[in-house]
N, C-alpha and C positions, 0 to 999 in steps of 0.2 A: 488645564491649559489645552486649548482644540489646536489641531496641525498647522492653519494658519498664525497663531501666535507664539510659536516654538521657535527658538533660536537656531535648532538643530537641522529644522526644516528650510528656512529663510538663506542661509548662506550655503553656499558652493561649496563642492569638495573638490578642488586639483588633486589628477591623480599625476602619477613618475614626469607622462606627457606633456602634462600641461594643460589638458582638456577639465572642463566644468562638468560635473556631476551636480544636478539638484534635485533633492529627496522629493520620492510623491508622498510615498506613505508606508509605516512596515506590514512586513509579509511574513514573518516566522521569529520568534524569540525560543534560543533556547540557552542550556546553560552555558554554550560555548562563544556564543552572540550571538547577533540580531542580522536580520536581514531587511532592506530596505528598496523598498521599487525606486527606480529614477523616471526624471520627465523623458527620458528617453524607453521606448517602450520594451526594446529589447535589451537594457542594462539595468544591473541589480548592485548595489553598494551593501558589502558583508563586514561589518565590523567584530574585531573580538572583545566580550566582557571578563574584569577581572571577577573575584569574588564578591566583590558589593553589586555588580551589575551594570559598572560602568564601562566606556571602553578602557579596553587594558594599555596601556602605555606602553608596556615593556612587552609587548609577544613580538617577537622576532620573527617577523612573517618573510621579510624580505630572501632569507635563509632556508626556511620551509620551503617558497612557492618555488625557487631555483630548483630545490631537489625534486619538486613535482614534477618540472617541465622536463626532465631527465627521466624518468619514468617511462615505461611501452605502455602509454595511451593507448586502446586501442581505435583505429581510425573514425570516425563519424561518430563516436559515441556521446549520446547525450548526458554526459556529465559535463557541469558547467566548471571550467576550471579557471582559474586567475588570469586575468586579460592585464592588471596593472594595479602596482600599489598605489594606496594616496600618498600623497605628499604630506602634509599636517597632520592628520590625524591615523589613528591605527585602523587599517582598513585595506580590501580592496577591491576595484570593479570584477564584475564577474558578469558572463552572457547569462539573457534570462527571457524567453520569449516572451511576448504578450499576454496580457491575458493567462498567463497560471499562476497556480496558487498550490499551496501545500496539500498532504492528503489529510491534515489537521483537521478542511474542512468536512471531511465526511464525518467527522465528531458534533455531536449536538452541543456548542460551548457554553459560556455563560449568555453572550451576547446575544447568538441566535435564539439560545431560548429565553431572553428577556421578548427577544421580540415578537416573538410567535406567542409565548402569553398576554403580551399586550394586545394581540389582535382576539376581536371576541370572532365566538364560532368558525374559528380555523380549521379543526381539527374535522375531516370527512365523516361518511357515516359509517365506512368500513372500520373508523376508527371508534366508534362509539360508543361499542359493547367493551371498551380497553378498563378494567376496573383500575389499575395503574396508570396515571396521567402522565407520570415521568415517561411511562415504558410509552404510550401514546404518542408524545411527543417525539422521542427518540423515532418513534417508527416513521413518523409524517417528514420528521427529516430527513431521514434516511433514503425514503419513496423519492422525494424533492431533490437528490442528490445524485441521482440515477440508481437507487437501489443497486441490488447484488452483482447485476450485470458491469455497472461502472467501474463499480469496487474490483471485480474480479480480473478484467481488462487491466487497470491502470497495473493493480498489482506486479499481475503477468506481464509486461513492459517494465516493471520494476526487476523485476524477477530475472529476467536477461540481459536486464545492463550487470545486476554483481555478475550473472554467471559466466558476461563477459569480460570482467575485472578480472574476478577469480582465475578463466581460464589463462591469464596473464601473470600468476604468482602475486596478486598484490589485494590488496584488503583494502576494504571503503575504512569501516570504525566506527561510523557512528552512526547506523540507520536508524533512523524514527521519522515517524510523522509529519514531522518541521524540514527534513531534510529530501524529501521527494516529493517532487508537485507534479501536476498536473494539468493540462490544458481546459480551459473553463470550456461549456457548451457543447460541440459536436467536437470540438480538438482531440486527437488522438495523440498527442504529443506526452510524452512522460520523462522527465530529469531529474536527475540527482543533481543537488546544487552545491553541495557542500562538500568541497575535496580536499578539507584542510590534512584531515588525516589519514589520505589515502599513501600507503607504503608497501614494499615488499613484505611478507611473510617474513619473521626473523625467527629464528631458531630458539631463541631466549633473550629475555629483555625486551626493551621498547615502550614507550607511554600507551595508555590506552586511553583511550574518551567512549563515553556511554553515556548517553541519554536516559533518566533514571528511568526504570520499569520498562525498559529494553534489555537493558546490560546482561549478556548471557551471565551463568553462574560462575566461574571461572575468571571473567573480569570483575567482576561484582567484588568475590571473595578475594580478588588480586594474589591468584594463587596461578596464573598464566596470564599471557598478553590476546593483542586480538589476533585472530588467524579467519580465515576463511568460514569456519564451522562455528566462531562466534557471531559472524555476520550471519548464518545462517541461521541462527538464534533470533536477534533480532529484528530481523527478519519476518520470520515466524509469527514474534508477538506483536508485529506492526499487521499482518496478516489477518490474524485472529481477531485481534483488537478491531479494526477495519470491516472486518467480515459480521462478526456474532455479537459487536457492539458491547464486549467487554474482555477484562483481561483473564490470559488463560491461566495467573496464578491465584484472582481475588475471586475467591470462593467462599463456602459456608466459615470454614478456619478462619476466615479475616471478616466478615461479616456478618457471622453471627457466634462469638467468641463462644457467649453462653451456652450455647448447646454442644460446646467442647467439654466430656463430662471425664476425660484423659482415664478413659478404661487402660484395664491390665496389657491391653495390646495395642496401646497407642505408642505410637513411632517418637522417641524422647527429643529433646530439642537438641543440635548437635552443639558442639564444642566450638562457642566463638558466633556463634548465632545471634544478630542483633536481638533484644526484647520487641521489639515493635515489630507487630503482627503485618503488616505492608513491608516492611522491607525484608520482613523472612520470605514471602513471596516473593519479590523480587529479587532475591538471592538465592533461590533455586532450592530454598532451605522446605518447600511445603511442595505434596504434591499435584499434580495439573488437573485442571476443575472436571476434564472431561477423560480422566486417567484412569483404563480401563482394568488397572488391577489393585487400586486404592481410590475408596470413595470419600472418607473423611473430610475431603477439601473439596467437595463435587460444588459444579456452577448455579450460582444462583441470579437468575434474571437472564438475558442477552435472548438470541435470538438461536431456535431451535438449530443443531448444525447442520441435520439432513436437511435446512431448507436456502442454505447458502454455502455449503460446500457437498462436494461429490464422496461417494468412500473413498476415490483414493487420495482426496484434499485430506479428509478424516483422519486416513493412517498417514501420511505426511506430518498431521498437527501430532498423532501420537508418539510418532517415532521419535520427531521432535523433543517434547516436552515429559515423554517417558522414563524411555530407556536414553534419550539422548540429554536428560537433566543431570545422571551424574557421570554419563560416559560421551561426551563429545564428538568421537568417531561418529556417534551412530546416528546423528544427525543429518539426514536426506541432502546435499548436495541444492544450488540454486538451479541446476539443471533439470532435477525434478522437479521443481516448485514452477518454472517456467512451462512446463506442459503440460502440466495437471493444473493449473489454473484458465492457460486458454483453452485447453478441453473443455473445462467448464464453463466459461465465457462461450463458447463456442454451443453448447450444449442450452443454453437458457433462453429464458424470450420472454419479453415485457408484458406486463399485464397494460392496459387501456383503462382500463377499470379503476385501479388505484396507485398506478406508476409504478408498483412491485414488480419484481421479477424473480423468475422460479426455473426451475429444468423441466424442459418440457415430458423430457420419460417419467413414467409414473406419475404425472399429475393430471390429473383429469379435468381440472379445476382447477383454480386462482386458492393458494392454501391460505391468501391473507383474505382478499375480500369473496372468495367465492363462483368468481366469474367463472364459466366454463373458458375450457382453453381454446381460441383462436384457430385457423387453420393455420397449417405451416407448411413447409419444405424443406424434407432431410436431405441435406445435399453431402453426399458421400462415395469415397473412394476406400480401396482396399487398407488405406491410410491412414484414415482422417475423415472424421463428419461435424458437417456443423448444420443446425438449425436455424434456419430463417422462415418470418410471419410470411404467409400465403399471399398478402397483398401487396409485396415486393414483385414490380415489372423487370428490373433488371436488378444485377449482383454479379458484383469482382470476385470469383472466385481467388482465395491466396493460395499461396506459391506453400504451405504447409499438408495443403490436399497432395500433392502427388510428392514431393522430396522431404528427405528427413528434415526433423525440425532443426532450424536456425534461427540462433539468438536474433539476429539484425535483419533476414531476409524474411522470417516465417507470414509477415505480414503483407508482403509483398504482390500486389494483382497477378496472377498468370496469366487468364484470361475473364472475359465477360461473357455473362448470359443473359439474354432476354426470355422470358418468366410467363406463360400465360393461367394462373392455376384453374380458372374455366374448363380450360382443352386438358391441362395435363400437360403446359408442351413446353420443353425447354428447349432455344437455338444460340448459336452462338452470335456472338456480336463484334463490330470492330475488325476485323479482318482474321477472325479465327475462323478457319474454314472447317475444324471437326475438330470434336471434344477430345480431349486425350483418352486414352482407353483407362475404364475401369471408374469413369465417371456415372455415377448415376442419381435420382432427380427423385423423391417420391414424396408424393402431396396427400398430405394429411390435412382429410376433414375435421373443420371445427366441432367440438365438443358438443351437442344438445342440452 
């Protein structure tokens, strides 16, 4: 049955108000429910599923969303929170701007890759020499999706809304995929849409929700609730996942069993440990694929890390999924994750060539298709640098070049520059009469 033939679609939702909601289309299913666009461009209708997958009748939203709105929101932040229940059905409106979409899409799914098989001669010539078709594909999506740079940006906007939560005592619960989107095209816009289970920190007790192969270990094993340091779990594996186009516990151990030959000094399975090889991953029960002092479960397939994370994104995933898989303390904070991704975002620059992107230090060259690297402009203070392509006339420098970094402001214009990389010569613009001190400009020739 196509969307125009749907029952679900065809009639109104009244919400508390009285106002009509009509479905366009859905935009995230997970296990907690479904999210749905309305013909209204900036409203999204969030139903919850019981266990069969249908709406749930009995969730007591009305109770929940009261204690939300009691909560230290903190002000302007983009999480979208409950605007009004339905009336009829279990549900409720929720803000959703135009034009986004989950960061699910940076996944090559069923659908996209039905369609991209369906088309002959898709795949470029960079991609040619790929003896792996799957890995091919995933790569052509990926380029198509704005490659590493997109990814790293949205993150880093991901990344300072929890650590704007966080700094408030209170826990999102359930990050994944499904529940942070993103602005489609040139949008810079980043939301969390889902605040069903956003709470204070409690001492002991409390429900927990996790999105399967998110769930740090701790909730998994329902051996603690959520707290901040689980969020910052997953987190992490939405990160990874997102970044290296696979997951950091489905390694050799879960994919290729057989050559598990359980020598004298293999690590035993613990006490209470599901049998199924994917969910001991996902329960924190197996070590991390890129885990630098057990290789047994090392990564198989995804995308090289030195070529979409920095070292210190690197020790972030390791501290992570290391020493922070069975001690939680030692889990890096969203604070760090927020500046060590826009550094890196900050630090990369788009290939032309085959829509990859890479960090410009150290590469001399496009490491996917080859291309030498472009000219650019390190634009840096005692602070903070960021790199931009040479054929940039003007650029808003942000407000993270000269003051400590800020979750809500770091992105913020100081000032502008007009660019000539010819002359060498950068002026100010707009009524900035002189540069702040300690700013400087240096133009890097393109690669031979």
């Amino acid at each position: 049955m196509n969307k125009s033939e749907n029952p679900q679609f065809q009639k109104p939702f009244s919400d508390e108000y009285g106002n009509l909601h009509y479905l366009a289309d859905e935009l995230a299913r997970g296990g907690q429910g479904v999210v749905f666009r309305t013909k209204d461009a900036d409203l999204a209708i969030k139903q919850p599923l019981d266990a069969s997958g249908q709406p749930d009748q009995n969730a007591k939203l009305r109770e929940r969303f009261q204690n939300i709105r009691l909560l230290p929101i903190p002000s302007r932040i983009p999480v979208s929170l409950p605007l009004a229940n339905l009336r009829d059905e279990p549900g409720y409106v929720m803000r959703l701007l135009s034009g986004m979409m989950p960061f699910g899409f940076f996944d090559l799914d069923g659908r996209a890759k039905r369609e991209m098989e369906g088309r002959k001669g898709t795949l470029p010539k960079w991609l040619a020499g790929v003896p792996d078709k799957e890995m091919a594909l995933r790569l052509f999506h990926y380029a198509n999706t704005g490659s590493t740079r997109r990814r790293l940006f949205a993150l880093a906007k991901c990344a300072s809304i929890l650590a704007r939560l966080h700094s408030e005592g209170l826990v999102y619960g359930d990050i994944s995929a499904n529940n942070a989107f993103i602005g489609d095209g040139s949008s810079r816009e980043v939301w969390l849409i889902d605040a069903d289970n956003l709470r204070f920190e409690l001492e002991s007790g409390g429900t927990s929700v996790y999105t399967p192969g998110y769930g740090a270990p701790e909730i998994v094993r329902v051996t603690d609730s959520s707290r901040p340091r689980s969020d910052c779990w997953a987190f992490a594996v939405m990160a990874f996942k997102t970044l290296a186009i696979c997951h950091p516990f489905i390694g050799e151990k879960v994919l290729k069993p057989e050559n598990d030959d359980g020598g004298w000094d293999a690590e035993p399975v613990s006490d209470g440990a599901p049998t199924d090889l994917d969910e001991q991953a996902y329960a924190g029960y197996l070590p991390f694929v890129d885990d630098d002092d057990d290789d047994s479960n090392q990564g198989v397939g995804g995308l090289p890390r030195e070529l979409v994370a920095t070292p210190r994104l690197r020790l972030l995933f390791q501290e992570t999924f290391n020493a922070g898989r069975m001690h939680p303390h030692r889990r890096p904070t969203m604070f760090f994750w927020a500046i060590e991704l826009t550094k890196a975002f900050d630090l990369s620059l788009d290939c032309h060539s085959c829509n990859m992107s890479y960090f410009a230090e150290g590469n001399t060259i496009c490491p996917f298709c080859s291309t030498p690297r472009p000219a650019f402009i390190r634009v840096k203070t005692p602070r903070w640098e960021i790199v931009i392509p040479g054929s940039f006339k003007t650029f808003e420098i942000p407000h993270r070049l000269f003051y400590p970094f800020s979750f809500e402001h770091n992105d913020d214009t100081e000032c502008e520059v007009a660019l000539n990389f010819g002359e060498e010569a950068a002026s100010p613009l707009r009524g900035t009469k002189a540069f702040p001190d300690g700013l400087t400009f240096q133009f890097v020739e393109a690669e031979k």
